[in-house]
PyMOL Python script that loads the backbone (N, CA, C, O; Angstrom):
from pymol import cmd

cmd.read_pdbstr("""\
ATOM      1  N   UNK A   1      -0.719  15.131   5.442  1.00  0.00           N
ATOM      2  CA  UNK A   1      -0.992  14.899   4.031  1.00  0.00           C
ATOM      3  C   UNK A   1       0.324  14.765   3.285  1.00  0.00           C
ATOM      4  O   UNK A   1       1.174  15.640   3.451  1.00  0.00           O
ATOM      5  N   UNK A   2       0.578  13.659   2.413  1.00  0.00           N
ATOM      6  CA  UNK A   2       1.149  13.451   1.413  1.00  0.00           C
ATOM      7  C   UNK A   2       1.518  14.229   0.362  1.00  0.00           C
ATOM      8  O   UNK A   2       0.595  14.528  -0.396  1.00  0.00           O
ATOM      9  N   UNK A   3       3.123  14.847  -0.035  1.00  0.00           N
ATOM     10  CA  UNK A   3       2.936  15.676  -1.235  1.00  0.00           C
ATOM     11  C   UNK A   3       2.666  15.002  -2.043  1.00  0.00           C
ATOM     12  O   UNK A   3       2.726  13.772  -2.069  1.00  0.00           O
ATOM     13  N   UNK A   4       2.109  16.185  -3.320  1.00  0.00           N
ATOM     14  CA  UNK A   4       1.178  15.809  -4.782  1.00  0.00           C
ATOM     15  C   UNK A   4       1.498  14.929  -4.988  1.00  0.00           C
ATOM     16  O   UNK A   4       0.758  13.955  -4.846  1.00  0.00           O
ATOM     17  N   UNK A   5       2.837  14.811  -5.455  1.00  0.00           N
ATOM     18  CA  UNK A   5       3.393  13.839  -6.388  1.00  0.00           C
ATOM     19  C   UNK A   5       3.312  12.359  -6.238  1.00  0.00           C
ATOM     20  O   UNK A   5       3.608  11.436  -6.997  1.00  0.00           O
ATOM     21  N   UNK A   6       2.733  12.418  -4.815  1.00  0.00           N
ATOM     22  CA  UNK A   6       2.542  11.097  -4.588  1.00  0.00           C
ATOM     23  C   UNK A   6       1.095  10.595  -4.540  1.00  0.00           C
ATOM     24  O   UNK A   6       0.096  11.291  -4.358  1.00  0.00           O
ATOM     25  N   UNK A   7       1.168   8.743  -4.812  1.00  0.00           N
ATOM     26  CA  UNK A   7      -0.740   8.573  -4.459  1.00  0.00           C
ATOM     27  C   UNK A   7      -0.927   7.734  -3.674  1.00  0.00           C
ATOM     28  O   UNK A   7      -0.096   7.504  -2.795  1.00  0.00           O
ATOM     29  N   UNK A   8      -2.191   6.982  -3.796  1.00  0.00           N
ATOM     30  CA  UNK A   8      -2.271   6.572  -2.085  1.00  0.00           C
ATOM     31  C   UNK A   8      -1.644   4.869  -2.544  1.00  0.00           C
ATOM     32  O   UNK A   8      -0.983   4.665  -3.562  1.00  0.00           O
ATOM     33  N   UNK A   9      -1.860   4.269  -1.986  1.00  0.00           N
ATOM     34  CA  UNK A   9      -1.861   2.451  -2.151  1.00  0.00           C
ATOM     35  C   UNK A   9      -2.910   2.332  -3.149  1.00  0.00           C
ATOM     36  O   UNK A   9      -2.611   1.953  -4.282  1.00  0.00           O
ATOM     37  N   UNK A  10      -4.444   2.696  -2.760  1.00  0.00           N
ATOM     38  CA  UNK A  10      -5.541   2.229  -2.951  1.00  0.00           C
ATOM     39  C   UNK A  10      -5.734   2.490  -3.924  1.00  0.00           C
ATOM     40  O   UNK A  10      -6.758   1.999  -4.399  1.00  0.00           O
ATOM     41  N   UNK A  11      -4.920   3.381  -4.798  1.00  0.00           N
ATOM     42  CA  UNK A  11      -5.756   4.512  -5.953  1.00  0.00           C
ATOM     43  C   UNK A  11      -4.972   3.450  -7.072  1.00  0.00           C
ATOM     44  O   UNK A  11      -5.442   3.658  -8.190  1.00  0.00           O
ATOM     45  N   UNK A  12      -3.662   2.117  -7.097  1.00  0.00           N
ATOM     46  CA  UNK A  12      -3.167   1.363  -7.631  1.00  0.00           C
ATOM     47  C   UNK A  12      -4.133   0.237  -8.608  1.00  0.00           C
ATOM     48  O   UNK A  12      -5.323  -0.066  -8.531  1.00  0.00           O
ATOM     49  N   UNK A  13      -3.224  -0.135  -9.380  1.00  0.00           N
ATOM     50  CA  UNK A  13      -4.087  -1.267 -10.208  1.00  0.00           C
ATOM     51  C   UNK A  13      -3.373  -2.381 -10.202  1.00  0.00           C
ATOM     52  O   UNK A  13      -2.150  -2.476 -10.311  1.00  0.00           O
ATOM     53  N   UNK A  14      -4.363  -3.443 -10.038  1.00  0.00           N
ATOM     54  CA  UNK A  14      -3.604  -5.154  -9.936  1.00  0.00           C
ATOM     55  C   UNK A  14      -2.135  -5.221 -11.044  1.00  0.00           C
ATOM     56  O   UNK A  14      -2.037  -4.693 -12.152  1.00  0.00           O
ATOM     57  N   UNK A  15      -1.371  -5.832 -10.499  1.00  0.00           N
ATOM     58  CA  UNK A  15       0.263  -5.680 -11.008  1.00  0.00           C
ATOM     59  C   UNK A  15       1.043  -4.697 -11.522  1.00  0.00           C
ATOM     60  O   UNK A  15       1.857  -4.742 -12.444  1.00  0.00           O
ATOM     61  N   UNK A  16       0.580  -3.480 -10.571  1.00  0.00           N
ATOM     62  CA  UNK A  16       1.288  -2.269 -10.522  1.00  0.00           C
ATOM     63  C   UNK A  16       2.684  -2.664  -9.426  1.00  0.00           C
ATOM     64  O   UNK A  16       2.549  -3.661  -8.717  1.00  0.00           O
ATOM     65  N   UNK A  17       3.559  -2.121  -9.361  1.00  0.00           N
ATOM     66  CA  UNK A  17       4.250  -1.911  -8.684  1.00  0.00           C
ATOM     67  C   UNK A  17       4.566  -0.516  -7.788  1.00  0.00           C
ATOM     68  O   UNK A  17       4.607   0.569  -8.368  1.00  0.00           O
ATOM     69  N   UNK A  18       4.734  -0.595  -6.675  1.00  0.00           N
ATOM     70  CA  UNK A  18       4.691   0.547  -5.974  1.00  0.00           C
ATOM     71  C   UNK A  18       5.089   1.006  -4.642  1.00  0.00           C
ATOM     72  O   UNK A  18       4.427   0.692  -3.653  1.00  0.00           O
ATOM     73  N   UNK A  19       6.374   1.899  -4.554  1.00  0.00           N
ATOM     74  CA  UNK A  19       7.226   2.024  -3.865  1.00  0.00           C
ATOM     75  C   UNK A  19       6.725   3.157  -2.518  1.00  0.00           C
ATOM     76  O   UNK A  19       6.412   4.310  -2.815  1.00  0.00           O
ATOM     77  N   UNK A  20       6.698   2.730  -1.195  1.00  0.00           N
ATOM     78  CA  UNK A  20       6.383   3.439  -0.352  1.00  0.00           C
ATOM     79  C   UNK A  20       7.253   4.321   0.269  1.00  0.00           C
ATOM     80  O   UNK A  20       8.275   3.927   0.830  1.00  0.00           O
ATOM     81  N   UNK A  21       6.787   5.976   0.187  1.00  0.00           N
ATOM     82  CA  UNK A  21       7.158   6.973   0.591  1.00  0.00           C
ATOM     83  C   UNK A  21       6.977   7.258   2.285  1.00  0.00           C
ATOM     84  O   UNK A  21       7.742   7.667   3.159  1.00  0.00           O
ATOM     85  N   UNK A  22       5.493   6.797   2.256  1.00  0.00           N
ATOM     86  CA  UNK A  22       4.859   7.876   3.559  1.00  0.00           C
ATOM     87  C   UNK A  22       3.360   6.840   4.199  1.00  0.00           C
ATOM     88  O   UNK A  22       2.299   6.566   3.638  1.00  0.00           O
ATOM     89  N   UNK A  23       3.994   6.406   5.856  1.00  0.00           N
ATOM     90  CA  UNK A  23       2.580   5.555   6.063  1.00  0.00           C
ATOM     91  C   UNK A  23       2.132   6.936   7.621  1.00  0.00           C
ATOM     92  O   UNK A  23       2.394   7.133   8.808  1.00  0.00           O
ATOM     93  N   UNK A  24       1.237   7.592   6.349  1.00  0.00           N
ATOM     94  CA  UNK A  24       0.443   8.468   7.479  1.00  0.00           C
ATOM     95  C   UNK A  24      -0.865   8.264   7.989  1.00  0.00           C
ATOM     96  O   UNK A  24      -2.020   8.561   7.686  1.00  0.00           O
ATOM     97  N   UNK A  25      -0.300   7.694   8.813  1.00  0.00           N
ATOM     98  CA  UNK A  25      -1.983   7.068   9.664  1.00  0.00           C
ATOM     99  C   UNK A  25      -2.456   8.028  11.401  1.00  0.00           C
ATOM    100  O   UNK A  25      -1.711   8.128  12.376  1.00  0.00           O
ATOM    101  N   UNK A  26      -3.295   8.359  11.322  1.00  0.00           N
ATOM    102  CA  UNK A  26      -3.906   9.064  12.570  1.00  0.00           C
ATOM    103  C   UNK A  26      -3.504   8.380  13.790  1.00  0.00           C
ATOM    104  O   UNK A  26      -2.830   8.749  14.751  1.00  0.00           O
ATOM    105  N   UNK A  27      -4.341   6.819  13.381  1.00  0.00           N
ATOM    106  CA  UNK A  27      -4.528   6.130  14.473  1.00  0.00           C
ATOM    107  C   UNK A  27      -2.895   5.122  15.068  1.00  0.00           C
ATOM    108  O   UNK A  27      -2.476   4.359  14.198  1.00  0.00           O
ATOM    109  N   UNK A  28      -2.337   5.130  15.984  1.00  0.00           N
ATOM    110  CA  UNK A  28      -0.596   4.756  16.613  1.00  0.00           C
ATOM    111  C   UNK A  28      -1.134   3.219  16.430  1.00  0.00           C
ATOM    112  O   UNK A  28      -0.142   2.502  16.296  1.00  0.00           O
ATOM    113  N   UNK A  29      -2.160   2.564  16.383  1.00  0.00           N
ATOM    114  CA  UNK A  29      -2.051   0.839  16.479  1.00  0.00           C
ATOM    115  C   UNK A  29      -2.325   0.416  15.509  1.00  0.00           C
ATOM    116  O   UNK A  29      -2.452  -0.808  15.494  1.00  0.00           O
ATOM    117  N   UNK A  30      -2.617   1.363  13.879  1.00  0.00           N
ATOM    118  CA  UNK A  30      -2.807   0.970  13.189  1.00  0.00           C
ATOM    119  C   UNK A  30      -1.433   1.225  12.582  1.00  0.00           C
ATOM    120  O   UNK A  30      -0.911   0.367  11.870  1.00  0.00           O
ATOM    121  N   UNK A  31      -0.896   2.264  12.820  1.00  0.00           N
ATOM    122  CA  UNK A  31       0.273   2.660  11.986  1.00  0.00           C
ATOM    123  C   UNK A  31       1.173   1.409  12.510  1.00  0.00           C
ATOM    124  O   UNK A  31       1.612   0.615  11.678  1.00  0.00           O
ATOM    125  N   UNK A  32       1.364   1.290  13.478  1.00  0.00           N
ATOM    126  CA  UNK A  32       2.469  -0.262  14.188  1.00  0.00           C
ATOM    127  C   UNK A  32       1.913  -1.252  13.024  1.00  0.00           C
ATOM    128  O   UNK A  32       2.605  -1.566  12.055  1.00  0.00           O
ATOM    129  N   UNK A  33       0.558  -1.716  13.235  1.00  0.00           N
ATOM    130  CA  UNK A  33       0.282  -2.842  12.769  1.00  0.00           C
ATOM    131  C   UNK A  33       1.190  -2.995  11.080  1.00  0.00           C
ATOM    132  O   UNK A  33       2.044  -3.824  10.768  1.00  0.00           O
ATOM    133  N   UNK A  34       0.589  -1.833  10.226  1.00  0.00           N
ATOM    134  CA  UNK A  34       0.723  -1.461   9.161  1.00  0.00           C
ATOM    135  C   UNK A  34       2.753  -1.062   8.471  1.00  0.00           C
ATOM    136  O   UNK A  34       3.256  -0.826   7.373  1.00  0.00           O
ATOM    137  N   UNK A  35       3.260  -1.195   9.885  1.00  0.00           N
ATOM    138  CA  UNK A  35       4.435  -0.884   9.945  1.00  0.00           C
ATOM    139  C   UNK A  35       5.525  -2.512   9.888  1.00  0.00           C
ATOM    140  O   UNK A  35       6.581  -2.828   9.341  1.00  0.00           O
ATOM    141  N   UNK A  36       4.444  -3.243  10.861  1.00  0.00           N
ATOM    142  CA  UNK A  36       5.179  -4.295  11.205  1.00  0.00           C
ATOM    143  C   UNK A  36       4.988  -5.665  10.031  1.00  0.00           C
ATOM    144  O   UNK A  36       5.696  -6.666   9.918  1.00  0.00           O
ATOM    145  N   UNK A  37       3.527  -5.186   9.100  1.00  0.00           N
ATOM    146  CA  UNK A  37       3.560  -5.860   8.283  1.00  0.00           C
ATOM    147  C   UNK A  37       4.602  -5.933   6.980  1.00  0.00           C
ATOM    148  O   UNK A  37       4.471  -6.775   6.091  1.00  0.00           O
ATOM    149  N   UNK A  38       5.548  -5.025   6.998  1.00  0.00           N
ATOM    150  CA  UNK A  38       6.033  -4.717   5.993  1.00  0.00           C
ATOM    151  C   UNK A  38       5.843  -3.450   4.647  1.00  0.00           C
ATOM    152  O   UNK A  38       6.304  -3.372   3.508  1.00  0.00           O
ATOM    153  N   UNK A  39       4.914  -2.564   5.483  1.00  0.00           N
ATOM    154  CA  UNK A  39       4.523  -1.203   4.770  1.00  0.00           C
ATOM    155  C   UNK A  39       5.157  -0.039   5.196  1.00  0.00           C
ATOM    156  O   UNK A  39       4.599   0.934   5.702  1.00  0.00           O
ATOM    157  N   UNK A  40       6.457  -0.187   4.950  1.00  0.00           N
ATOM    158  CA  UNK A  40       7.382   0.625   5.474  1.00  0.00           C
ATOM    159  C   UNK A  40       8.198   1.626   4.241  1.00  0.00           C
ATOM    160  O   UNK A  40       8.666   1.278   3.157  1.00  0.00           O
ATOM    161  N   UNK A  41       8.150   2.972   4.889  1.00  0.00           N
ATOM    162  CA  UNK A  41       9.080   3.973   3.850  1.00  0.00           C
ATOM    163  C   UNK A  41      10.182   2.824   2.797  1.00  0.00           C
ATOM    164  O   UNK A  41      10.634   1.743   3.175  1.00  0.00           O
ATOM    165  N   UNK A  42      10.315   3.236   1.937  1.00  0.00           N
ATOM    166  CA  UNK A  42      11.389   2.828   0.974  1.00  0.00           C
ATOM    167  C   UNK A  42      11.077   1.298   0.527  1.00  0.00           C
ATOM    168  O   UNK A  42      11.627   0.905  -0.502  1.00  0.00           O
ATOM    169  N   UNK A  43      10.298   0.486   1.180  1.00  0.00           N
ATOM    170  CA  UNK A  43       9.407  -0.498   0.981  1.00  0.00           C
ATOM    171  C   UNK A  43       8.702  -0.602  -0.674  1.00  0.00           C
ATOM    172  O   UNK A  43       8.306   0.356  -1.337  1.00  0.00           O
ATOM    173  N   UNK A  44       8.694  -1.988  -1.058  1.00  0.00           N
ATOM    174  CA  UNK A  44       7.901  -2.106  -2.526  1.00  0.00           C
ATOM    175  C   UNK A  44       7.344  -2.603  -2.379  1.00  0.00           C
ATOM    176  O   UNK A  44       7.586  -3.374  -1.451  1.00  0.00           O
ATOM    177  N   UNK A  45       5.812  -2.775  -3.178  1.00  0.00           N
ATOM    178  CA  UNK A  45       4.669  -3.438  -3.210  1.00  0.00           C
ATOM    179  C   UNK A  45       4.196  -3.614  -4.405  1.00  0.00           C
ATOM    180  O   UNK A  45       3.958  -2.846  -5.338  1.00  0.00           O
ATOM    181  N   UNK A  46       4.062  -5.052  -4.203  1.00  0.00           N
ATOM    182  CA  UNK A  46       3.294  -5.388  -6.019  1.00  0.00           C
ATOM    183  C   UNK A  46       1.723  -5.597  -5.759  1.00  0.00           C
ATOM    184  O   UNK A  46       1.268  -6.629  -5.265  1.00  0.00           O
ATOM    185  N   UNK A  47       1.067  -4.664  -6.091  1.00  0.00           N
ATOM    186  CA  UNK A  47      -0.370  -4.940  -6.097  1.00  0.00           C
ATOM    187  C   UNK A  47      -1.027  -6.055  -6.616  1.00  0.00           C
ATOM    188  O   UNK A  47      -0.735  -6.119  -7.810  1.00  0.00           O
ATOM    189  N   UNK A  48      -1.699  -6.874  -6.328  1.00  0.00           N
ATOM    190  CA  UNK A  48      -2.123  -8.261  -6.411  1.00  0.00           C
ATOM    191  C   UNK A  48      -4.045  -7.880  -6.927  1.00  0.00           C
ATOM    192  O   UNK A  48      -4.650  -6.909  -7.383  1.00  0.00           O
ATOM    193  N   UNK A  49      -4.427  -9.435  -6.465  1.00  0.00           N
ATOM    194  CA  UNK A  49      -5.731  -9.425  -7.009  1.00  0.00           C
ATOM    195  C   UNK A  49      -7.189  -8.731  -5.998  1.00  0.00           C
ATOM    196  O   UNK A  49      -7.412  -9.169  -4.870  1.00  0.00           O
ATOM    197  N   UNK A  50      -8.039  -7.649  -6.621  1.00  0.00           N
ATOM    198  CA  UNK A  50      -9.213  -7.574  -6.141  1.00  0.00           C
ATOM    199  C   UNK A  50     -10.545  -8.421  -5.553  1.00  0.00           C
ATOM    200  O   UNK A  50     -11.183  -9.025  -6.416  1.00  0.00           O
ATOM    201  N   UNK A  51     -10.961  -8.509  -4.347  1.00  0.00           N
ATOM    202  CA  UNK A  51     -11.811  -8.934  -4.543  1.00  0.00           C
ATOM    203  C   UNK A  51     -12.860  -8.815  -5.473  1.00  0.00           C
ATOM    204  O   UNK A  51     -12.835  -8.022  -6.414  1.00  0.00           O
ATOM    205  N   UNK A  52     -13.943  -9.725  -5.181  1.00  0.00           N
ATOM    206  CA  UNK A  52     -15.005  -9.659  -6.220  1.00  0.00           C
ATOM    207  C   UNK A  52     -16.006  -8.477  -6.440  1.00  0.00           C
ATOM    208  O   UNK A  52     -16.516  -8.034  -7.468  1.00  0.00           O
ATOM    209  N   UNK A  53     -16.163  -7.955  -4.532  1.00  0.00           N
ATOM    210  CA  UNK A  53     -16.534  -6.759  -4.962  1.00  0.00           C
ATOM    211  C   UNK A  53     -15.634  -5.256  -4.288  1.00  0.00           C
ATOM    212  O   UNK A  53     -16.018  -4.276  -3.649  1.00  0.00           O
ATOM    213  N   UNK A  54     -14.290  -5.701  -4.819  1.00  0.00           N
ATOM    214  CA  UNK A  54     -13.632  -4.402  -5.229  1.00  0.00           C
ATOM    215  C   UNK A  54     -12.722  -4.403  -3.660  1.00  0.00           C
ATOM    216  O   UNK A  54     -11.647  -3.804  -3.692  1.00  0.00           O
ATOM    217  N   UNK A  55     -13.075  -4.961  -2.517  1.00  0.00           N
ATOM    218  CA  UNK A  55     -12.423  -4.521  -1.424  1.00  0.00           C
ATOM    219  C   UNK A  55     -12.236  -5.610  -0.745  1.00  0.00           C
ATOM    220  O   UNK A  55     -13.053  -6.514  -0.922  1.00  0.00           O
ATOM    221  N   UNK A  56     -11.283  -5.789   0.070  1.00  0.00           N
ATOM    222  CA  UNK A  56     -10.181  -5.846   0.083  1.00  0.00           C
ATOM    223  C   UNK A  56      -9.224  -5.969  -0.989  1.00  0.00           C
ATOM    224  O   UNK A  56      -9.644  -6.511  -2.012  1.00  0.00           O
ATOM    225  N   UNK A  57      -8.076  -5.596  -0.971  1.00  0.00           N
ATOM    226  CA  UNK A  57      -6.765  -5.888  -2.049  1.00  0.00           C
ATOM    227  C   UNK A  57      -5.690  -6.835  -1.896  1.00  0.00           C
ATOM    228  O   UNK A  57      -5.259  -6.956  -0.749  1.00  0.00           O
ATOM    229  N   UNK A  58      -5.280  -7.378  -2.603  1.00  0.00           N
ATOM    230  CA  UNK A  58      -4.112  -8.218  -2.098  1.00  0.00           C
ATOM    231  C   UNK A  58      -2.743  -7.396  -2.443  1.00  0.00           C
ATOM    232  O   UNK A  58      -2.588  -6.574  -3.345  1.00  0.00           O
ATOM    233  N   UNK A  59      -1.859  -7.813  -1.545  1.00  0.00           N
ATOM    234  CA  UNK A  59      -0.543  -6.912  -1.778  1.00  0.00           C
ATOM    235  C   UNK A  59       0.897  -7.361  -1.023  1.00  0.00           C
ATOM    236  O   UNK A  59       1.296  -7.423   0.140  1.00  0.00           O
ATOM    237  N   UNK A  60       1.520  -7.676  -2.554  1.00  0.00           N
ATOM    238  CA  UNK A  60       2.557  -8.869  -2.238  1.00  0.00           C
ATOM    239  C   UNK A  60       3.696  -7.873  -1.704  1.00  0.00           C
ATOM    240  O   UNK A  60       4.252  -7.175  -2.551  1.00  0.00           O
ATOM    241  N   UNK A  61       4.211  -7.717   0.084  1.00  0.00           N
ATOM    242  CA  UNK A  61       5.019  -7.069   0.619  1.00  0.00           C
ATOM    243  C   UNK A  61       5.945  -7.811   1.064  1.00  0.00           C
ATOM    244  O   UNK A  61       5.400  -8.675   1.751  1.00  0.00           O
ATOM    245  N   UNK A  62       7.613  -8.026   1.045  1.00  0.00           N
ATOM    246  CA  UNK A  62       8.074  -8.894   2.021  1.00  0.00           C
ATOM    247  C   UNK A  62       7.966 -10.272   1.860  1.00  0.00           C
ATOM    248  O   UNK A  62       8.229 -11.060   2.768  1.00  0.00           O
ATOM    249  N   UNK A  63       7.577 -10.615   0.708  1.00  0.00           N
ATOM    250  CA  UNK A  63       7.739 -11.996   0.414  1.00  0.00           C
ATOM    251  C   UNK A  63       6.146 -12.550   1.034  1.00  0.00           C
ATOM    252  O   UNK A  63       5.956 -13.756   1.188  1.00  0.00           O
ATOM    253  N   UNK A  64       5.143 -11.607   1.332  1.00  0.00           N
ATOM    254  CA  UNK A  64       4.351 -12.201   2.104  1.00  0.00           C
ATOM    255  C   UNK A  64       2.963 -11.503   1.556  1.00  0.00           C
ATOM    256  O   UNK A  64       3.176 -10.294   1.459  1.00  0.00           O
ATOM    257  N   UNK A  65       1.672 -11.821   1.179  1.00  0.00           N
ATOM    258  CA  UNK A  65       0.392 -11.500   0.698  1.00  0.00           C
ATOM    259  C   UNK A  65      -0.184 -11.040   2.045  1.00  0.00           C
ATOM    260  O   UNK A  65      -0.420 -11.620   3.105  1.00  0.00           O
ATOM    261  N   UNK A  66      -0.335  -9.675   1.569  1.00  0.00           N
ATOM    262  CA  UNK A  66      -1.496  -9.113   2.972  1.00  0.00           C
ATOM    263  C   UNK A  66      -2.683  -8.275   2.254  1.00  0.00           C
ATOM    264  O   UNK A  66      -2.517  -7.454   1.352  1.00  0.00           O
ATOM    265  N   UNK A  67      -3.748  -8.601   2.760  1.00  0.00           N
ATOM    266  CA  UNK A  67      -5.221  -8.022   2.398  1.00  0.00           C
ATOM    267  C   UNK A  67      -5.242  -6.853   2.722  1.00  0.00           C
ATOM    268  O   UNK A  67      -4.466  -6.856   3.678  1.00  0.00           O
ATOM    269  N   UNK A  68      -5.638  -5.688   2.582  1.00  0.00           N
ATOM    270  CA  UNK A  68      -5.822  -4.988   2.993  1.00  0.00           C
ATOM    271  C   UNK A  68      -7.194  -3.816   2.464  1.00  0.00           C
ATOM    272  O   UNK A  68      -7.125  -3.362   1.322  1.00  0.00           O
ATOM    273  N   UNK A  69      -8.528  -3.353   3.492  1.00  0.00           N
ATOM    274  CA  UNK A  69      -9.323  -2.928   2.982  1.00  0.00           C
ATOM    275  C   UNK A  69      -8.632  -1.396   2.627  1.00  0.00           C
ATOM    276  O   UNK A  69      -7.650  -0.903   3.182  1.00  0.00           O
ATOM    277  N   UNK A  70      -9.475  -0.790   1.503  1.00  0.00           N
ATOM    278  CA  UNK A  70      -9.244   0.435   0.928  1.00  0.00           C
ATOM    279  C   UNK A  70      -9.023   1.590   1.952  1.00  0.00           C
ATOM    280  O   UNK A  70      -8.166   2.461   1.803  1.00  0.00           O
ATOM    281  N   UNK A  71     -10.184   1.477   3.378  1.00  0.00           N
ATOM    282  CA  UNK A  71      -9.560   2.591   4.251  1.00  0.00           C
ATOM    283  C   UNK A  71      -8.211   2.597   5.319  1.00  0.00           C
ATOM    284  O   UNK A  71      -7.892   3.469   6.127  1.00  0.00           O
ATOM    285  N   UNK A  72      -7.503   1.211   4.992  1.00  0.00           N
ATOM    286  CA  UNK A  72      -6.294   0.775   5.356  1.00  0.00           C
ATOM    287  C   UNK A  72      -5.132   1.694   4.484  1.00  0.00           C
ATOM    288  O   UNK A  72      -4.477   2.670   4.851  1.00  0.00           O
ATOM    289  N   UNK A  73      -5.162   0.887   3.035  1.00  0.00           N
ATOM    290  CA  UNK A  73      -4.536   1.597   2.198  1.00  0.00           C
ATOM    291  C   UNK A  73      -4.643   2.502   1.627  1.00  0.00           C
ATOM    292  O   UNK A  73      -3.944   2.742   0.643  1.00  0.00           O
ATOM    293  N   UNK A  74      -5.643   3.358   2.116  1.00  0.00           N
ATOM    294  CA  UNK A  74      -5.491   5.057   1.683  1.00  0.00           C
ATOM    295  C   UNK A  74      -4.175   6.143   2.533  1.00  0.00           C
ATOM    296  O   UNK A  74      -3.722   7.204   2.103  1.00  0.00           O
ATOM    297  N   UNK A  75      -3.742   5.280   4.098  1.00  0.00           N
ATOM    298  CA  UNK A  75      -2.793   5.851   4.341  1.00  0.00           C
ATOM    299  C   UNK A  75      -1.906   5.677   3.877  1.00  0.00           C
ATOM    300  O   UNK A  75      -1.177   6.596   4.251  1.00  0.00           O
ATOM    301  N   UNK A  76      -1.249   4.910   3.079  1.00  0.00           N
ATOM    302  CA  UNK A  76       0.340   4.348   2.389  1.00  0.00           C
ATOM    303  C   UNK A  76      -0.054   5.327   1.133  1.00  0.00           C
ATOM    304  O   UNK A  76      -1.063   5.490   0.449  1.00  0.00           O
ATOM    305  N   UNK A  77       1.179   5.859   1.180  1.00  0.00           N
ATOM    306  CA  UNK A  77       1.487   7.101   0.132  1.00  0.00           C
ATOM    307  C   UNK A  77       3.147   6.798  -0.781  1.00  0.00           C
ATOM    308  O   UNK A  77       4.107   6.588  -0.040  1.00  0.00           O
ATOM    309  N   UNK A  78       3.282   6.793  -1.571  1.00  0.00           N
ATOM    310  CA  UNK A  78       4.222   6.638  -2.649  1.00  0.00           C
ATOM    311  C   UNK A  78       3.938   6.635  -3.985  1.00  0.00           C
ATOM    312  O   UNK A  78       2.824   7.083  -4.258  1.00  0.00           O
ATOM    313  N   UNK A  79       4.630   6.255  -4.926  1.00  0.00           N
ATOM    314  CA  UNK A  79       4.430   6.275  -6.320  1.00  0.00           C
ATOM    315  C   UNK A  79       5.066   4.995  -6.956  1.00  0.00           C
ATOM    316  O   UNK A  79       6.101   4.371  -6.719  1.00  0.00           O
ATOM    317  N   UNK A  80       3.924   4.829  -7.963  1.00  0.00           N
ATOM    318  CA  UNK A  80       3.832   3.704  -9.343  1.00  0.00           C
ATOM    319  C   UNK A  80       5.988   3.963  -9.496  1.00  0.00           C
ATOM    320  O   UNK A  80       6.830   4.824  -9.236  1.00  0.00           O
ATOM    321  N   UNK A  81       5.921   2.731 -10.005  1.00  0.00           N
ATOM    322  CA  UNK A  81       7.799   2.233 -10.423  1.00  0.00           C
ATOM    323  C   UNK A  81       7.255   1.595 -11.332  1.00  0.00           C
ATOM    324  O   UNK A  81       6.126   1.104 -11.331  1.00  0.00           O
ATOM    325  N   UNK A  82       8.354   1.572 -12.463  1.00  0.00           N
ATOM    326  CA  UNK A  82       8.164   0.444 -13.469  1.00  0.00           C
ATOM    327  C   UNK A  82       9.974  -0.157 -13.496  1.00  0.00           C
ATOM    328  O   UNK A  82      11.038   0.421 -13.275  1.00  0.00           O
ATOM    329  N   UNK A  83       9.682  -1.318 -13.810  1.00  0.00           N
ATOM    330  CA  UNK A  83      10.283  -2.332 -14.003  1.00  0.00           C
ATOM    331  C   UNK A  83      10.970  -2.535 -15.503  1.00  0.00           C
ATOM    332  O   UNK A  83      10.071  -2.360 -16.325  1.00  0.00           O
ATOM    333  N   UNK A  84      11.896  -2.760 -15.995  1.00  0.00           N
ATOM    334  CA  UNK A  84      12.487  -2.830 -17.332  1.00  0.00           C
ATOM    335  C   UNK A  84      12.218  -4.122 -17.521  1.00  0.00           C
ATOM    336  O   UNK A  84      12.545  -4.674 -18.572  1.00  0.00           O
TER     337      UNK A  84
END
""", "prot")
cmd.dss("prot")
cmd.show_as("cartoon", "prot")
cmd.util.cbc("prot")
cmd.orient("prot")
């Protein structure tokens, strides 16, 4: 588990920005997958658009848009950044 201070991916809102702390995943082929996409510690993510009904997310990592359903991104743990 993630300290407090931090929240998950999923709990984000479309054009949030949001800097990854912690990808704690149970499962070793999801954490690779999730690793190799560019959801990596110290990593930023600009939260993108919802589907229509709410799941999957889009999420601009790496120069690159990856979907991801909500029980994906409940393991990525970090916190909201703002931008000047």
């Amino acid at each position: 588990m993630a300290p407090a201070k931090y929240c998950r991916l999923s709990d984000t809102k479309p054009g949030d920005r949001f800097r990854i702390e912690k990808v704690d995943v149970p499962d070793p082929v999801l954490k690779r997958r999730l690793l190799d996409l560019g959801f990596v510690p110290g990593g930023e993510v600009k939260v993108g658009q919802r589907s229509p009904l709410g799941d999957p997310t889009a999420y601009r990592v790496c120069g690159t848009t990856i979907a991801l359903r909500k029980e994906e991104s409940d393991y990525i743990y970090g916190e909201k950044i703002h931008h000047d």
